[in-house]
C-alpha positions in Angstrom: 0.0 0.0 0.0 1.1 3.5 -0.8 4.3 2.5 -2.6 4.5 6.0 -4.5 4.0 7.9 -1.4 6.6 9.4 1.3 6.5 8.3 4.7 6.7 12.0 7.2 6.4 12.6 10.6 5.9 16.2 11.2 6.3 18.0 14.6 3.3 20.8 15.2 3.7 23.0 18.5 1.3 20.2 19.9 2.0 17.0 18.6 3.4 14.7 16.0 1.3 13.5 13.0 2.4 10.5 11.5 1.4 10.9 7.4 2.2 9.7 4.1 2.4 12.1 0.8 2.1 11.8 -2.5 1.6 12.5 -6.1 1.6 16.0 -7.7 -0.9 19.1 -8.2 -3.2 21.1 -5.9 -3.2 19.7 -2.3 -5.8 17.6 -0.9 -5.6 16.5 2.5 -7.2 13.0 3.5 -8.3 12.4 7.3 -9.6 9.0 8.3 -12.3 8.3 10.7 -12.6 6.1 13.7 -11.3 3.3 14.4 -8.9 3.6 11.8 -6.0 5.5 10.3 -4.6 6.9 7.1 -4.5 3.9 5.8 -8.2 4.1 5.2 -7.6 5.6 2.2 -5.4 3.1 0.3 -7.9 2.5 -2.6 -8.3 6.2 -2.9 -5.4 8.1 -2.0 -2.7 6.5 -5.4 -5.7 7.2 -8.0 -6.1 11.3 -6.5 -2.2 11.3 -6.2 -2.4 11.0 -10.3 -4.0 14.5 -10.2 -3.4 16.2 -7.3 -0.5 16.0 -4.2 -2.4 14.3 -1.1 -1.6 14.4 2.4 -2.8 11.3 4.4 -2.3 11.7 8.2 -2.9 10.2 11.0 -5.6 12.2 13.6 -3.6 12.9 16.9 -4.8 10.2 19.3 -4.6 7.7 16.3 -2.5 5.4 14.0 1.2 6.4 14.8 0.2 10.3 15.6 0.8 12.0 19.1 -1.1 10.6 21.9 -1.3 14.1 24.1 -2.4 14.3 27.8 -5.4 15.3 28.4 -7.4 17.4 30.7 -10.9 17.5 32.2 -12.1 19.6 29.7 -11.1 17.1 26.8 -9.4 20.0 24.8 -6.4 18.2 23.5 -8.5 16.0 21.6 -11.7 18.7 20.2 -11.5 19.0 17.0 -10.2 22.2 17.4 -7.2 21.0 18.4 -6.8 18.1 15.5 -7.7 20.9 13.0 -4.8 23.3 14.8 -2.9 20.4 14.0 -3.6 19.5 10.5 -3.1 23.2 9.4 -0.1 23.1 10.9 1.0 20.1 8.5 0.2 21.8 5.6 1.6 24.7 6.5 5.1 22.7 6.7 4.6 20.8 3.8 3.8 24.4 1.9 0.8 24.3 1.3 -1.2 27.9 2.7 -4.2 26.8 1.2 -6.0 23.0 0.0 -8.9 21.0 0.0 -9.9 18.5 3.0 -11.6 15.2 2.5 -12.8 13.6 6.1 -14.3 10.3 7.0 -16.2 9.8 10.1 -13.7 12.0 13.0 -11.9 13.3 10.0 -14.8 15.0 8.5 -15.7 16.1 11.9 -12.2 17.4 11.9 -12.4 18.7 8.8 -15.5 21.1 9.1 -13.8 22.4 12.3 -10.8 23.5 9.9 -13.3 25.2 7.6 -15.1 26.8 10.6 -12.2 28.2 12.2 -9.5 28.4 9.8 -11.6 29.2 6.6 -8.9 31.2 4.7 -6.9 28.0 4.0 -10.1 25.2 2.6 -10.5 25.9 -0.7 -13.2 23.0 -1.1 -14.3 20.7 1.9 -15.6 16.9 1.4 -17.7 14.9 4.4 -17.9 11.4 4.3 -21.3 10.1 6.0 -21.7 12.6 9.0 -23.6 15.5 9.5 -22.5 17.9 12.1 -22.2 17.3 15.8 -24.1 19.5 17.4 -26.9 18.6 15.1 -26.6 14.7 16.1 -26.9 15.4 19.8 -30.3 18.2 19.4 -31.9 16.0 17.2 -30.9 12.6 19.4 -33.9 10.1 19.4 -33.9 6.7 20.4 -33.3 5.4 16.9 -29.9 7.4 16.5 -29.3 7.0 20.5 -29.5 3.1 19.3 -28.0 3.1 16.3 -25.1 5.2 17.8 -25.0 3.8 21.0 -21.0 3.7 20.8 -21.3 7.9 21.1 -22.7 7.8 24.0 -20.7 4.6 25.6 -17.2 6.0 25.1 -18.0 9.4 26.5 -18.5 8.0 29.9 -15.7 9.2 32.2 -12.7 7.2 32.1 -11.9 4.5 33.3 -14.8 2.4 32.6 -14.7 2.1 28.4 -11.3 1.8 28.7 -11.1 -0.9 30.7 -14.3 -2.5 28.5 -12.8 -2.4 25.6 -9.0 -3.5 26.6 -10.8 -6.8 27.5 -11.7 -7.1 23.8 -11.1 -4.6 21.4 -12.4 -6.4 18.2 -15.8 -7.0 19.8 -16.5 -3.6 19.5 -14.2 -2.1 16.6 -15.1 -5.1 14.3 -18.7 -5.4 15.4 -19.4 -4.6 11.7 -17.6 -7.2 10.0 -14.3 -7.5 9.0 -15.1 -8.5 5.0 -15.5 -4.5 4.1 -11.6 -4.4 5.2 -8.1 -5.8 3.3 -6.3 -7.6 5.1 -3.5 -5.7 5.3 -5.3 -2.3 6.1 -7.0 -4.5 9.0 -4.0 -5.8 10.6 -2.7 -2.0 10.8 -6.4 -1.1 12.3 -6.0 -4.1 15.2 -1.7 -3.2 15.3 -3.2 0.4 16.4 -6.5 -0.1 18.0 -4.8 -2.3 20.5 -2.9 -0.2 22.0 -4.2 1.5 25.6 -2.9 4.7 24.7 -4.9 4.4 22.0 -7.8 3.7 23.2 -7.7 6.1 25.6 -7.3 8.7 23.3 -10.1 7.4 21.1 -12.3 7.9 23.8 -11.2 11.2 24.8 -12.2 12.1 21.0 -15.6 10.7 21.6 -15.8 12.6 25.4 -14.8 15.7 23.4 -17.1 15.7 21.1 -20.5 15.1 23.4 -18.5 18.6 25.7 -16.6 21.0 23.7 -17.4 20.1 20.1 -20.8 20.2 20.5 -20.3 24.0 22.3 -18.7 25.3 19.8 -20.9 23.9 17.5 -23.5 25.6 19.4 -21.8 29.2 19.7 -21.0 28.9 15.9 -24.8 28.6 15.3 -25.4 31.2 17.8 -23.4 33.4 15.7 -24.4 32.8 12.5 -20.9 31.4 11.7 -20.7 29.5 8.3 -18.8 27.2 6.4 -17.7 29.7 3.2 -16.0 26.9 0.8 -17.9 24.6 -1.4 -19.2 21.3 0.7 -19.7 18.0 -0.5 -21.6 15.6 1.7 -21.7 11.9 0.8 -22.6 9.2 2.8 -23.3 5.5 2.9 -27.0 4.7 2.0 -26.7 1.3 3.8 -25.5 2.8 7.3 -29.0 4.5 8.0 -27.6 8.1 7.9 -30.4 9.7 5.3 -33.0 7.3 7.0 -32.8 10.0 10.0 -31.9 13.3 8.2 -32.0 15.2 4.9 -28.2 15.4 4.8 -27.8 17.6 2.3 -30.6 20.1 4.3 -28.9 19.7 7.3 -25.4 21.0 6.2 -27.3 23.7 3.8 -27.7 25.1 7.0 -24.1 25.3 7.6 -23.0 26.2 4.2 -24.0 27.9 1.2 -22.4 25.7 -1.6 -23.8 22.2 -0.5 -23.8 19.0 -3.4 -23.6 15.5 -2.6 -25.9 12.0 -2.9 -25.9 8.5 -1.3 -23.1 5.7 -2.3 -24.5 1.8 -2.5 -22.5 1.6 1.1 -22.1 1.3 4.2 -20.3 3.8 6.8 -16.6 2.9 5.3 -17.2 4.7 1.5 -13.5 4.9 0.6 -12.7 0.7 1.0 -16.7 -0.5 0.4 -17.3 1.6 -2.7 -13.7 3.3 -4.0 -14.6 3.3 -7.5 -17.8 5.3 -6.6 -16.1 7.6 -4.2 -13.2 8.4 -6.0 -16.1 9.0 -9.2 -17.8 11.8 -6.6 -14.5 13.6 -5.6 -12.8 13.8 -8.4 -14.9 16.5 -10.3 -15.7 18.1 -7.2 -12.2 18.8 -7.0 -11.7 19.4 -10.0 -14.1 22.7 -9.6 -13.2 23.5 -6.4 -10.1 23.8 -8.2 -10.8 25.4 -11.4 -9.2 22.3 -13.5 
């Protein structure tokens, strides 16, 4: 996997991100979503690299990225943090100003970045999510179920922890592992192993139910939007537009909102490459004026 691409590992004034880069062109950064890591995007990222340079890294708290210390207000691991991070990367890789594609945590990541740094996303891409903040006001007992794992790993440590050291595939494989290659998987279960990782996964998920979802809140309270083109797309077997109008919901974050349903489930760049790779490419392509 990734043969064409460079192995870095950068050093931002708050952590390391572990990252491979490639290809040549405008820059388009890749963020994975949870479990996982960059690695995610190995059916993805070698067929963009043919047009464009990408960036895959690691989220801090995952793959081979800085696992920070935390505090009781979860900030090391808000998204606001990861997205501090991320433009940090680009920044040393010299790149001012690119496009962000995010996956699950990555695309919660990723709006962040457009919210709060929105001079340097030119275009930004969500894969199946819709905004915090508007997961939590509209929670019901059909997301509450079907998202149970939101609401289990923001309980205060050390009880999920502890729950999932005993066995960590029963809950990060509870899906299957046939969606996965082998090799990508064994990187997943190398990293998802791990207690520091675990912890920090958590803290992600404790973050986003405290501070996330306030400053989702005080950027609705001020009118704050996402000023970049948006693509949403999402997994039409994973339930998402069985609870929502996605594309309504992030209208009301954005002015510039596209995107459809994929013949998927939740993990759109390894179930359905072909068909993802078919919806970012000329969205980038515009976003980019090529």
């Amino acid at each position: 996997m990734f043969e064409t691409f460079t192995h870095r590992r950068i050093e931002t004034s708050e952590a390391v991100i572990n990252l491979r880069v490639g290809g040549s062109g405008p820059p388009v950064l890749l963020l994975h979503g949870h479990p996982q890591t960059h690695v995610m995007w190995h059916k993805v990222a070698p067929k963009l690299a043919d047009s464009y340079t990408i960036v895959c890294a690691d989220l801090r708290g995952y793959g081979d990225s800085s696992k920070p210390p935390t505090n009781d207000e979860h900030e090391p691991y808000s998204k606001r943090a990861m997205a501090r991070d991320q433009v940090e990367v680009m920044h040393a890789l010299g790149f001012e100003r690119f496009a962000v594609v995010g996956h699950d945590r990555g695309g919660r990541c990723a709006y962040r970045m457009a919210l709060d740094h929105p001079e340097r996303i030119a275009a930004l891409s969500v894969l199946d999510i819709i905004p915090t903040a508007e997961h939590f006001q509209r929670t019901d007992m059909a997301f509450a179920m079907g998202y149970w794992h939101w609401f289990f790993l923001a309980q205060p440590h050390p009880l999920p922890e502890r729950l999932i050291a005993s066995d960590p595939d029963a809950i990060y494989l509870r899906r299957g592992r046939s969606m996965f290659d082998e090799e990508a998987l064994a990187e997943y279960r190398r990293c998802f192993t791990d207690p520091y990782t675990i912890h920090a996964m958590c803290e992600d998920y404790r973050a986003g139910a405290t501070i996330d979802m306030r400053l989702d809140e005080e950027d609705q309270k001020a009118g704050r939007r996402i000023m970049c083109p948006v693509q949403a797309l999402w997994g039409r077997r994973n339930g998402l537009d069985q609870w929502y109008d996605v594309p309504a919901v992030w209208r009301d974050w954005a002015d510039q909102v596209e995107g459809h349903a994929i013949d998927c489930g939740h993990y759109l760049a390894e179930e359905a490459p072909e068909e993802t790779l078919a919806a970012l490419q000329p969205f980038l392509a515009r976003a980019f004026g090529r």
